[in-house]
KEKE-3310 file (N, C-alpha, C; in steps of 0.2 Angstrom, whole numbers, plus 5000, padded with zeros to 4 digits):
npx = (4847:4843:4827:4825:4827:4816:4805:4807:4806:4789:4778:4773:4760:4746:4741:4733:4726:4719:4723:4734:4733:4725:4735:4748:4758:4776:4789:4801:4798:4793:4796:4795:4784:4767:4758:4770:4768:4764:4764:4763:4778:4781:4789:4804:4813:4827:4827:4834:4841:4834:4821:4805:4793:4776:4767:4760:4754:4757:4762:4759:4775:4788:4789:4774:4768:4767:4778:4771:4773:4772:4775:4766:4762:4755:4744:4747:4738:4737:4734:4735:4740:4757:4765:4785:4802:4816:4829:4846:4850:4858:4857:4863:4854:4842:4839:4849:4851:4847:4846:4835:4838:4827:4808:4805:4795:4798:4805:4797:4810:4812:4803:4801:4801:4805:4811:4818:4828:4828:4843:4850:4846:4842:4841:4832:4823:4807:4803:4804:4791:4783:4783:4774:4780:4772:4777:4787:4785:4783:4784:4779:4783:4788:4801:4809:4804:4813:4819:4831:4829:4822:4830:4832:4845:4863:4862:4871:4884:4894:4895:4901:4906:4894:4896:4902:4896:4896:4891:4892:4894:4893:4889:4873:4856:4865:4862:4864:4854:4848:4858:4859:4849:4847:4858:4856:4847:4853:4858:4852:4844:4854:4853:4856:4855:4851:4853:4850:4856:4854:4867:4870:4863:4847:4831:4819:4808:4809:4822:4821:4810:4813:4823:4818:4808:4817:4818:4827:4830:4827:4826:4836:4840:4848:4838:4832:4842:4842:4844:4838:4844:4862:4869:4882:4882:4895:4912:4913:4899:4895:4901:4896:4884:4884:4890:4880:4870:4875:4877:4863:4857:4868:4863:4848:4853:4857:4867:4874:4876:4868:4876:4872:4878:4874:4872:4888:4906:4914:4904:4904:4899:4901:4914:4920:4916:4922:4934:4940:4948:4938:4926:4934:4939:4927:4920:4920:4920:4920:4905:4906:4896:4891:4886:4893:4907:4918:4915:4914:4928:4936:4931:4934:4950:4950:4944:4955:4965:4963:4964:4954:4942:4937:4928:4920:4910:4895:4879:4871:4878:4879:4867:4872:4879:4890:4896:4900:4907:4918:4922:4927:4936:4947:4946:4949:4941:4925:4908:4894:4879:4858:4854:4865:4869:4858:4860:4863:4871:4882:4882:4887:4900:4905:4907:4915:4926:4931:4932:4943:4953:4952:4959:4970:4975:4977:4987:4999:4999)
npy = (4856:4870:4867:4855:4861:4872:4862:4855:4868:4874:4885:4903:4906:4917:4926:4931:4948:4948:4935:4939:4947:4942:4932:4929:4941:4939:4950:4950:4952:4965:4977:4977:4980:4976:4974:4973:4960:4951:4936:4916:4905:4890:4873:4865:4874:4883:4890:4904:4917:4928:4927:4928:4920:4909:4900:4885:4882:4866:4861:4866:4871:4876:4889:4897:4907:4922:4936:4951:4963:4976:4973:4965:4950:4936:4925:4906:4896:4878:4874:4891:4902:4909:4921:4923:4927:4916:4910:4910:4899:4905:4899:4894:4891:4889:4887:4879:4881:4877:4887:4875:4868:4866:4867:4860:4853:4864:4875:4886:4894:4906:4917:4929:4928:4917:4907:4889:4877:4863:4856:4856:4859:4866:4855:4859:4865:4865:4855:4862:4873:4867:4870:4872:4874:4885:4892:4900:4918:4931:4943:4952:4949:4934:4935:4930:4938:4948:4953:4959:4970:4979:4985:5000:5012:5019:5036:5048:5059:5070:5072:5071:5058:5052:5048:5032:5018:5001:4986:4970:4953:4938:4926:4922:4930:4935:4948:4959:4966:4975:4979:4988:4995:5001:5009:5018:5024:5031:5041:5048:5054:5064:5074:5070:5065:5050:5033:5018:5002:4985:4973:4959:4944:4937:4939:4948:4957:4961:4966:4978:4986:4987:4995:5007:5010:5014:5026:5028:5039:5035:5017:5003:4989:4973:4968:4979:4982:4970:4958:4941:4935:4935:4924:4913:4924:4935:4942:4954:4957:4957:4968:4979:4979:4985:4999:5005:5002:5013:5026:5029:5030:5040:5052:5054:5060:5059:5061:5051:5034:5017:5002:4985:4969:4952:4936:4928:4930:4919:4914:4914:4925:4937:4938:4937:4951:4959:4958:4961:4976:4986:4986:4993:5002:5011:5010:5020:5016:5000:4989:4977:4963:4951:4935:4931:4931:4924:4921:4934:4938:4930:4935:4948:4945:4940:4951:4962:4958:4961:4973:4980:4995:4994:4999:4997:4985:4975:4968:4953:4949:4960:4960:4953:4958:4950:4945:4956:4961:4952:4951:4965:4966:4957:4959:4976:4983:4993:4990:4991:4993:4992:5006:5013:5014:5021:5032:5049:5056:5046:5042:5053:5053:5044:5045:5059:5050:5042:5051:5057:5047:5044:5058:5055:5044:5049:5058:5052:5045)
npz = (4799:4803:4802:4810:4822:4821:4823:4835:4846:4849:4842:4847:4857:4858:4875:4885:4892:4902:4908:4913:4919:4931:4936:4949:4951:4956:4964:4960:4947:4946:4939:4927:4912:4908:4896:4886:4887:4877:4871:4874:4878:4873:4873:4868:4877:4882:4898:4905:4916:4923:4915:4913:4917:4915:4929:4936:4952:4959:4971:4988:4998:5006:5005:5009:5003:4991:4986:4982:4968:4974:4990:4998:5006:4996:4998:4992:4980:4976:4959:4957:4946:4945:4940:4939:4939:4933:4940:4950:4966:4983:4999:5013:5025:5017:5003:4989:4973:4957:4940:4929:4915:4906:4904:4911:4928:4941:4957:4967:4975:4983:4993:4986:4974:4964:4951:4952:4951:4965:4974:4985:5001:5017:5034:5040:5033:5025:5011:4994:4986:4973:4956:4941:4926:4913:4903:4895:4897:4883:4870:4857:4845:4849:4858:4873:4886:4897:4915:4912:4900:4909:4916:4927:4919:4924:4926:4916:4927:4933:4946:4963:4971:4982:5000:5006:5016:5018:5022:5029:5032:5044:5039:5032:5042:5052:5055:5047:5039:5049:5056:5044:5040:5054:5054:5042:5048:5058:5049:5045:5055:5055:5049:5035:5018:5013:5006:5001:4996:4992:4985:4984:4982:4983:4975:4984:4992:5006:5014:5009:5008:5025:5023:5019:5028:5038:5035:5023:5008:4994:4990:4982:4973:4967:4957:4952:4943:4933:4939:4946:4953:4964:4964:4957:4947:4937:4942:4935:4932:4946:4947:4940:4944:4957:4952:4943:4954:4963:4956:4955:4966:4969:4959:4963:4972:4985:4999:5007:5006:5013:5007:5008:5008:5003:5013:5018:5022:5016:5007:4988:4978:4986:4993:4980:4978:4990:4987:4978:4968:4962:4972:4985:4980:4979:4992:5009:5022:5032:5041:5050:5054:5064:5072:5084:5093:5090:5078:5073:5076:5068:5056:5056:5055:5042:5034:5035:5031:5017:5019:5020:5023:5038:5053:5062:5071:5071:5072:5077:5089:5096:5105:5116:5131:5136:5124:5116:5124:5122:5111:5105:5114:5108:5097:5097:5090:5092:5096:5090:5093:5090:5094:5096:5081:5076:5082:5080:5083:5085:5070:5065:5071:5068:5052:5052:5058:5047:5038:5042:5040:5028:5023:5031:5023:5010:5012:5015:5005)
capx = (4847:4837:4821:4824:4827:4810:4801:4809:4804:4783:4778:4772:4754:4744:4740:4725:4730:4715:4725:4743:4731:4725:4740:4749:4764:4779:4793:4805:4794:4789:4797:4791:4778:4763:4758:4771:4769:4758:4765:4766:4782:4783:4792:4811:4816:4830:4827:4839:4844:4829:4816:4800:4790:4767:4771:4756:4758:4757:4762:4763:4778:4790:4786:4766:4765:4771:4779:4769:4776:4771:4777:4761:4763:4750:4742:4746:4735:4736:4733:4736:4745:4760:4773:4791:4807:4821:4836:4850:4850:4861:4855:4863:4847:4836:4841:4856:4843:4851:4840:4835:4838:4820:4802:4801:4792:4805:4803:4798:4815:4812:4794:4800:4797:4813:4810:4825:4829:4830:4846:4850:4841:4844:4836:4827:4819:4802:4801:4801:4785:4785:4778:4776:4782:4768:4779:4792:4782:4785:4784:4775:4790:4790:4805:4806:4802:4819:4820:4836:4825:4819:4835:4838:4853:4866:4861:4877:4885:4899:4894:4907:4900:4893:4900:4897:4895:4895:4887:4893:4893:4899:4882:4865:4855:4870:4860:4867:4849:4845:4861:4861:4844:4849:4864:4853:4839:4856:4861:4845:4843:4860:4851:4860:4848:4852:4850:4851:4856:4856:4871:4869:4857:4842:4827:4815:4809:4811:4826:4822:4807:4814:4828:4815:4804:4822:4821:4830:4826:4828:4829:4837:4845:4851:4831:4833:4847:4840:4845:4833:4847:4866:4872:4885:4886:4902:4913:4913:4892:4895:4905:4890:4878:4886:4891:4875:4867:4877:4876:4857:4855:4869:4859:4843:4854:4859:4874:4876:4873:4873:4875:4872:4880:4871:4876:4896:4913:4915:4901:4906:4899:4903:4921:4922:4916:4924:4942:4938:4949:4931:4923:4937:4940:4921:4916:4923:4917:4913:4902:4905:4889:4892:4884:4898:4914:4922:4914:4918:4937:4936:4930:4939:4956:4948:4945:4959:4973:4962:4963:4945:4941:4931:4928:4915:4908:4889:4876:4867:4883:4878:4864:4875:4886:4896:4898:4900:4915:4925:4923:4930:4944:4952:4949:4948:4934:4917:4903:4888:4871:4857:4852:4872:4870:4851:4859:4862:4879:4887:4884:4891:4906:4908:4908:4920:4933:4931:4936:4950:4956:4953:4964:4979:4978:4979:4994:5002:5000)
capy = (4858:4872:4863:4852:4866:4873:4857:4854:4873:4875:4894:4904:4907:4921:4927:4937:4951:4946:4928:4939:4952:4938:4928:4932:4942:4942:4955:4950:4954:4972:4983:4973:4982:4968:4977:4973:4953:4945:4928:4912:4902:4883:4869:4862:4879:4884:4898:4910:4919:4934:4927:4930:4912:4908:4892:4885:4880:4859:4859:4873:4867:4879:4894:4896:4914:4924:4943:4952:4969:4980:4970:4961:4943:4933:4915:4903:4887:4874:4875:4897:4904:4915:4927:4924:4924:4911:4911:4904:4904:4901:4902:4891:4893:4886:4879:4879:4878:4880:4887:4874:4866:4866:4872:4856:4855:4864:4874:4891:4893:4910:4920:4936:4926:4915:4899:4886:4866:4864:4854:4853:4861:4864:4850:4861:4869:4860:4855:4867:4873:4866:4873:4867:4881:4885:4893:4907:4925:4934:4948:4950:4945:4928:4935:4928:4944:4946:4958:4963:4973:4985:4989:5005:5014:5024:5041:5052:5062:5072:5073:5070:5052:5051:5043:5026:5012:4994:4980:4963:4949:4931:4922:4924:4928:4938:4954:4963:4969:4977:4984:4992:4999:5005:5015:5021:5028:5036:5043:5053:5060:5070:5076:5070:5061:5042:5030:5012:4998:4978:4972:4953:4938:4935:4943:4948:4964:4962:4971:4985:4988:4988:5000:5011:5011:5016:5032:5028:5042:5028:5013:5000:4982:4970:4966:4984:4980:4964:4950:4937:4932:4936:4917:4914:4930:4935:4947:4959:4958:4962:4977:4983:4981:4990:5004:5005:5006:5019:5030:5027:5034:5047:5054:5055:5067:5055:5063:5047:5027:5012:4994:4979:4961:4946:4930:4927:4931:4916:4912:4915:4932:4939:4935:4939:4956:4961:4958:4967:4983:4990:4988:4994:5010:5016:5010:5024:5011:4994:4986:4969:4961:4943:4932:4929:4934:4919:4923:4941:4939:4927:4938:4952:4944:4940:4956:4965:4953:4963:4981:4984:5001:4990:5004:4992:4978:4974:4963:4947:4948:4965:4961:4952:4961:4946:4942:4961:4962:4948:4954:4971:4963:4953:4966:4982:4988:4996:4984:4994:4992:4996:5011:5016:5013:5023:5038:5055:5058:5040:5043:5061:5052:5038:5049:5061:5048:5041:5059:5058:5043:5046:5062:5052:5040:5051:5062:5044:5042)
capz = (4806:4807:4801:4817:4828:4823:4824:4843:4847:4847:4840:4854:4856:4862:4880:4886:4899:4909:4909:4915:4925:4936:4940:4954:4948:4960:4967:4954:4941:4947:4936:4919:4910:4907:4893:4881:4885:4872:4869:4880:4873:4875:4868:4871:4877:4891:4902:4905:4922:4921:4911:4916:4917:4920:4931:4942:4958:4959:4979:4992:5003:5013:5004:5008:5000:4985:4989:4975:4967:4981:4995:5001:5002:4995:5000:4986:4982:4971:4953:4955:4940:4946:4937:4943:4938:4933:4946:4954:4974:4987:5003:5019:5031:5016:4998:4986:4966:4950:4934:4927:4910:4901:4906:4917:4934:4945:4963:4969:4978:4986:4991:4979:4963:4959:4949:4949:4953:4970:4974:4992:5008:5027:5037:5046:5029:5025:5005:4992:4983:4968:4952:4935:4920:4908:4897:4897:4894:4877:4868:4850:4841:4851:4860:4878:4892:4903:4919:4911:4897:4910:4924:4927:4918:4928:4921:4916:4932:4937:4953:4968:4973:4991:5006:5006:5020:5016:5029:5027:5041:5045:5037:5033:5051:5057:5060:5042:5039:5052:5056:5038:5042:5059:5052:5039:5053:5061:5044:5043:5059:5057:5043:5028:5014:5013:4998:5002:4992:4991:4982:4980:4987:4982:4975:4990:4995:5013:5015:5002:5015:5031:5022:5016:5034:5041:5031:5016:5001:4988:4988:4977:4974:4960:4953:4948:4937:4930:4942:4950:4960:4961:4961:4949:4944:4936:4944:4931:4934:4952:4948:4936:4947:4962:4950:4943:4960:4966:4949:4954:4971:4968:4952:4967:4978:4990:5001:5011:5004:5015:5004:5010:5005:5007:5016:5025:5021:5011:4999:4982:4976:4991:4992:4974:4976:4991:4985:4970:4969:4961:4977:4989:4979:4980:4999:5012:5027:5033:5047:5051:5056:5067:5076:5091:5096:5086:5071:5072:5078:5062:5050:5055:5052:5035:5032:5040:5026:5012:5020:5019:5028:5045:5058:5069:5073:5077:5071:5082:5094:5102:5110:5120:5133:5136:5118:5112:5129:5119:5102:5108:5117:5103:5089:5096:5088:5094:5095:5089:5096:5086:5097:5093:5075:5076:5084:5076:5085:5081:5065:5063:5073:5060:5046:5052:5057:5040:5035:5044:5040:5021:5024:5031:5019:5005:5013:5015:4996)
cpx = (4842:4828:4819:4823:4817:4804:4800:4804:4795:4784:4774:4765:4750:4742:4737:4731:4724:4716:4731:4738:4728:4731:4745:4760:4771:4787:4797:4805:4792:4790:4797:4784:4772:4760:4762:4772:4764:4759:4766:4771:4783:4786:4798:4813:4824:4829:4834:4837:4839:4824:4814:4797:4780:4770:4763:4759:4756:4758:4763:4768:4782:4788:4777:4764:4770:4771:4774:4775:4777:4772:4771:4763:4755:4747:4742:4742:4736:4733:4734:4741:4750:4766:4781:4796:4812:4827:4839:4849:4852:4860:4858:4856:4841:4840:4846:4850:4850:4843:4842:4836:4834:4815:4800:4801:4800:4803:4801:4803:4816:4806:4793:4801:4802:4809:4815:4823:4831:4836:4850:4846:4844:4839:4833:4821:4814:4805:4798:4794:4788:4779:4779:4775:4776:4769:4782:4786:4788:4783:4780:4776:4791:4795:4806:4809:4809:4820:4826:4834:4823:4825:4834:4845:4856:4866:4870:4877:4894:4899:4898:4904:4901:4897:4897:4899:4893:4894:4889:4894:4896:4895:4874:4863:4860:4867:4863:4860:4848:4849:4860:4853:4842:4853:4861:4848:4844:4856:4855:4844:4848:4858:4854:4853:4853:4852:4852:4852:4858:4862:4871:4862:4852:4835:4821:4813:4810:4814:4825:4817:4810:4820:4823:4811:4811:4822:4825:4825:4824:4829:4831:4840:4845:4845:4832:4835:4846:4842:4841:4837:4854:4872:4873:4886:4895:4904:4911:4904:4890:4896:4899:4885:4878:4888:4884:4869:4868:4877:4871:4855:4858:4867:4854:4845:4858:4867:4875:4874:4876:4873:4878:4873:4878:4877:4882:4899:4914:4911:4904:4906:4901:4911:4925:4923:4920:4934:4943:4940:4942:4928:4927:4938:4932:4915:4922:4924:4915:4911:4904:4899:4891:4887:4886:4903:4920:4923:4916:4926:4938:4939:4933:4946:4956:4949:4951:4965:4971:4964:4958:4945:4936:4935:4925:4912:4900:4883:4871:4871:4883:4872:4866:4879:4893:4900:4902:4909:4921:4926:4928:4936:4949:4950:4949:4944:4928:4913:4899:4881:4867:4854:4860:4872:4863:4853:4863:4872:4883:4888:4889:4900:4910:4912:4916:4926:4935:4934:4942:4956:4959:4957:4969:4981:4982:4986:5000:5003:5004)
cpy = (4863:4871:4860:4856:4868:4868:4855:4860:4875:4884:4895:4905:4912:4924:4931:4942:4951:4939:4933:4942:4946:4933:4933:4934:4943:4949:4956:4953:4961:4977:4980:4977:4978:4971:4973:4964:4952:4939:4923:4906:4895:4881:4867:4870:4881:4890:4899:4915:4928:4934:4927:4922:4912:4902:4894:4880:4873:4858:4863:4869:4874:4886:4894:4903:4917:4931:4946:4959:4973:4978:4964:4953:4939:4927:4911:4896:4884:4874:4886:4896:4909:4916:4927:4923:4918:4914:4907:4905:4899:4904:4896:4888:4889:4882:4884:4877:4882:4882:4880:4871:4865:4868:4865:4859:4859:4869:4883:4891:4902:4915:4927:4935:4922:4908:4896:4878:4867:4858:4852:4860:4859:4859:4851:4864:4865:4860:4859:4868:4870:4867:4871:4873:4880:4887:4901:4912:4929:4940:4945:4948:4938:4929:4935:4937:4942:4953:4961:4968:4979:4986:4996:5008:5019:5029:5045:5057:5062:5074:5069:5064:5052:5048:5037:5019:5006:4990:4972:4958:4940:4925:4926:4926:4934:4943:4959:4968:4974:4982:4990:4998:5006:5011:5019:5027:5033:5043:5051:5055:5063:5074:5077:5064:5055:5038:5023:5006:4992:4975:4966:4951:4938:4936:4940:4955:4965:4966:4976:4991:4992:4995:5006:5016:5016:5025:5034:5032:5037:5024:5008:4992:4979:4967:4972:4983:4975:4958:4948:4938:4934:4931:4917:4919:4929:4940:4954:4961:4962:4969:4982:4984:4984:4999:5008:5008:5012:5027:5033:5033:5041:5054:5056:5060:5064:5057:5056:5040:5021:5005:4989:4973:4956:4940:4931:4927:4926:4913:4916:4922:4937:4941:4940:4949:4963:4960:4961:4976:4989:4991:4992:5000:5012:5015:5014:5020:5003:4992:4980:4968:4952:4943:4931:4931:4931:4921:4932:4941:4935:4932:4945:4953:4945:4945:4961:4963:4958:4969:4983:4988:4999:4995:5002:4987:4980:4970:4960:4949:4955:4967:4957:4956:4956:4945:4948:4964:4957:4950:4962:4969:4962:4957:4973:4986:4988:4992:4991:4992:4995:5002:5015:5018:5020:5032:5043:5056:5052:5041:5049:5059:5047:5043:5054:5058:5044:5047:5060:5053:5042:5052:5058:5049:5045:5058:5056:5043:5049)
cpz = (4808:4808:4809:4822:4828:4823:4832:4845:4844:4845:4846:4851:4861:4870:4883:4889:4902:4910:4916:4922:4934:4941:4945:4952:4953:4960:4960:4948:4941:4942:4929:4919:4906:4900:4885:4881:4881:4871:4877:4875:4875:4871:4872:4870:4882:4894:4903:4912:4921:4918:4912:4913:4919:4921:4934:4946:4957:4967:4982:4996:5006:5011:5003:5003:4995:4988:4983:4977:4974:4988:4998:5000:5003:4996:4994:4988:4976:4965:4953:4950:4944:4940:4942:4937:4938:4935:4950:4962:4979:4994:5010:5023:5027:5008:4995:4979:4961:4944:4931:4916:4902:4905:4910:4926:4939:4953:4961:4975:4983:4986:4985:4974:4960:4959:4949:4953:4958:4971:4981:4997:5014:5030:5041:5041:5027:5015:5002:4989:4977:4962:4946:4930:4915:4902:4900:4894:4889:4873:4861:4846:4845:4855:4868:4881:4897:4907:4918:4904:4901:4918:4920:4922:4923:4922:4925:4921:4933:4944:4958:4971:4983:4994:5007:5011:5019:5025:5027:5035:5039:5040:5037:5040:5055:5059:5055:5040:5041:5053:5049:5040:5049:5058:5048:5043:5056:5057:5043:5047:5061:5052:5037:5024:5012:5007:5003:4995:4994:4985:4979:4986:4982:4981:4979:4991:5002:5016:5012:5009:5020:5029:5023:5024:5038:5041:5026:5012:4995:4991:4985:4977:4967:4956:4948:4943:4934:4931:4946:4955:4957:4960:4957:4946:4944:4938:4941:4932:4940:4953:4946:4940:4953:4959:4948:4948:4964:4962:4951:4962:4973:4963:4958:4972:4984:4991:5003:5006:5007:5008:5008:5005:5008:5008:5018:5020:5013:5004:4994:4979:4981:4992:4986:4975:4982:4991:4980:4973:4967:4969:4983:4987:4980:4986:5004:5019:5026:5038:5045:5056:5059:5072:5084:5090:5091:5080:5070:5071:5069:5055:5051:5051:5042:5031:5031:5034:5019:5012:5018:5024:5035:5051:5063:5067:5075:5073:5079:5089:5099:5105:5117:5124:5134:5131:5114:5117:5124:5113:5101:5109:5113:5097:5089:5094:5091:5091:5095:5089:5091:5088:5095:5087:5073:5079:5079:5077:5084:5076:5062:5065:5069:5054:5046:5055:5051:5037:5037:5043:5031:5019:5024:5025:5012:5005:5013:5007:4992)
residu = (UNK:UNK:UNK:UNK:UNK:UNK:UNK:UNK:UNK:UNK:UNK:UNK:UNK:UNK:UNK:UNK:UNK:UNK:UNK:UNK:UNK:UNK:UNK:UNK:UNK:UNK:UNK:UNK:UNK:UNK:UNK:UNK:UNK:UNK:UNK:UNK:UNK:UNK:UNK:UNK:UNK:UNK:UNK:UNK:UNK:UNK:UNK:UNK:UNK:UNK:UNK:UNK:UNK:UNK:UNK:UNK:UNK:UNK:UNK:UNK:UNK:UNK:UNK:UNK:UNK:UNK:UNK:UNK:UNK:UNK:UNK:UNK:UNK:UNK:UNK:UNK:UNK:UNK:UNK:UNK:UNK:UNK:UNK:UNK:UNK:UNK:UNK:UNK:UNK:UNK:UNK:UNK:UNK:UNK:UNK:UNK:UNK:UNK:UNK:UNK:UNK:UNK:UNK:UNK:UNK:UNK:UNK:UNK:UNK:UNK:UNK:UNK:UNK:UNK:UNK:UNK:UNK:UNK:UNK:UNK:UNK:UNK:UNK:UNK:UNK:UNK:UNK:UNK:UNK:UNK:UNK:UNK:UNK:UNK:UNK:UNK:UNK:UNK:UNK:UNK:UNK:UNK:UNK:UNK:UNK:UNK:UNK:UNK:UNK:UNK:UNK:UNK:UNK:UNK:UNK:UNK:UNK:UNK:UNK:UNK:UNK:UNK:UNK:UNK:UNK:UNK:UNK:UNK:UNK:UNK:UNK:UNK:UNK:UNK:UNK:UNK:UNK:UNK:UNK:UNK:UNK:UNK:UNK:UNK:UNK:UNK:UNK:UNK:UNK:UNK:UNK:UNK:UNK:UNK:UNK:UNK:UNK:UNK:UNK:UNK:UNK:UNK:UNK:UNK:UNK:UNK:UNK:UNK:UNK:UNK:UNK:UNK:UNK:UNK:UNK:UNK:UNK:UNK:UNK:UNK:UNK:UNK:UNK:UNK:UNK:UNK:UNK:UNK:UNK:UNK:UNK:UNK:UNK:UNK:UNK:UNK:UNK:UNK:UNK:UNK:UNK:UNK:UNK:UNK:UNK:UNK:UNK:UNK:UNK:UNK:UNK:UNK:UNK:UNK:UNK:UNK:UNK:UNK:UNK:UNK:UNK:UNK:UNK:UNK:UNK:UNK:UNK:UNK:UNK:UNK:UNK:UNK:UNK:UNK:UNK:UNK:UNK:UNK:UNK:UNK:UNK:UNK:UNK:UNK:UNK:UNK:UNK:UNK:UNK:UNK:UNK:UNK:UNK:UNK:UNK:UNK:UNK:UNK:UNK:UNK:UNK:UNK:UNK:UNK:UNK:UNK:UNK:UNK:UNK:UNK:UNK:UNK:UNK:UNK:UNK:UNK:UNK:UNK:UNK:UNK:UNK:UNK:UNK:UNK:UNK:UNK:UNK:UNK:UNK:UNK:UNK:UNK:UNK:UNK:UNK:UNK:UNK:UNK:UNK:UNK:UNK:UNK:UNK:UNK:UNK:UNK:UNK:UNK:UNK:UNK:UNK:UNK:UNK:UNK:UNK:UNK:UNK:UNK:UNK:UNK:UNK:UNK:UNK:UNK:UNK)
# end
């Protein structure tokens, strides 16, 4: 048997760093030291949920451009070499990709570096790019390069953990971004230091950005920790990688930290991790972030059966006033604008009814 194994499996074979240094390395990839690749690994392999892959590009389709490290996104063409990750991703608005089963042809399924099989698509989203694996990258022992080799650890801390606010919303789109960025912009002009973190979805830097722009000290999300993507994750992974990030930006000083939850209520990791007594004991706050009045009243109830600590509403639905009147109506809670969210004194007012509401409970208890 192992004869055949290594007959199936080729040995790996060298790889410049003026082959690595020219391809186009994406987000995913960022905190990998190129250095310790030496090998390119082919043969009947399977990837694995972090592996680091050279693929070239065979077709540009809806993703035209690659994030690199530093945010920039890049223009891809036909036959480029890029650096990405293998991951799963679940996205409504574009595709549903599984990692693949072998080092065949499969898609760029996201612009921050995620390889996987695409498997369904919105039918508004054009055809993925598709790129062909040249072979998973290795180490000098043959041993394939995985972005869970270089997360972050949570460094040891007795320190009293920050106050922390979670963002979550109805679906992709709802306006969860932004708000968490806005809340952030308020967090800082009351003069408290910030941390921000992305908790699931889909490696991107986009949101890490726009956090950072906001005035976030730090900030963080689940590449750190060594996920392309947090599809399929298992709960217990979720828990890790919310622990982790928080360890992460309270070790950096960070009084306040908002996190953000990608995609709606009901996808899968989502779901998972906000039912999770982990995450209910260590979020002091939550925004709901909706599209409409429907989806709001919806997702409140949702929340509301859990006992999640939901103190406001605001998202896509409060640039509406009609839409931000109804949503108010039937759940009683304050729709926040992101000029609301953006101010010094909303926050200070958030905070300290969170303090007050964390008091009663625990006189109640």
């Amino acid at each position: 048997m192992k004869t055949a194994n290594l007959e199936i499996i080729k040995p790996s074979t060298p790889i410049s760093p003026q082959r690595l240094a020219k391809a186009k390395a994406a987000y995913t990839t960022r905190r990998v030291d190129h250095a310790v690749i030496k090998t390119l690994l082919t043969g009947n392999r399977q990837p694995r949920s972090g592996d680091l892959v050279l693929a070239r590009v065979e077709h540009v389709g809806h993703h035209k451009r690659i994030e690199l490290g530093h945010g920039r996104r890049a223009l891809m063409f036909v036959n480029d070499e890029v650096i990405v990750s293998y991951g799963h991703r679940y996205a409504p608005d574009q595709f549903e990709a599984e990692i693949p089963k072998d080092l065949s042809a499969c898609h760029l399924v996201a612009a921050g570096g995620v390889a996987s099989l695409c498997i369904n698509r919105h039918e508004s989203t054009h055809v993925p790019t598709r790129i062909q694996p040249l072979g998973l990258l290795g180490d000098a022992k043959g041993n394939p390069v995985n972005m869970i080799d270089w997360a972050i650890s949570p460094p040891p801390s007795n320190a009293t953990r920050p106050f922390v606010v979670a963002v979550v919303g109805t679906a992709m789109n709802a306006g969860k971004t932004t708000a968490a960025a806005h809340l952030i912009l308020g967090i800082q002009r009351s003069g408290m230091k910030v941390g921000g973190a992305k908790l699931t979805g889909t490696g991107a830097g986009g949101d890490r950005w726009l956090m950072t722009d906001a005035g976030a000290t730090d900030v963080v999300d689940f590449t750190d920790v060594g996920f392309a993507s947090t599809y399929l994750a298992t709960l217990a992974e979720l828990e890790q990688i919310q622990f982790k990030l928080m360890a992460h930006l309270s070790h950096q000083g960070a009084e306040a930290i908002v996190l953000e939850i990608a995609d709606g209520l009901f996808q899968r990791e989502t779901a998972m991790l906000l039912e999770s007594s982990f995450f209910k004991d260590n979020v002091d706050a939550l925004v709901f972030a909706a599209g409409d009045a429907m989806g709001a009243c919806g997702g409140v109830d949702w929340l509301r059966q859990r006992d999640l600590p939901l103190i406001a509403l605001s998202g896509c639905l409060s640039a509406s006033p009609l839409a931000t009147r109804e949503a108010h109506h039937y759940t009683g809670l304050p729709v926040l604008g992101l000029d609301d969210l953006s101010s010094p004194d909303i926050s200070i007012q958030l905070l300290e009814y969170c303090g007050e509401m964390m008091e009663k409970a625990t006189k109640v208890g």
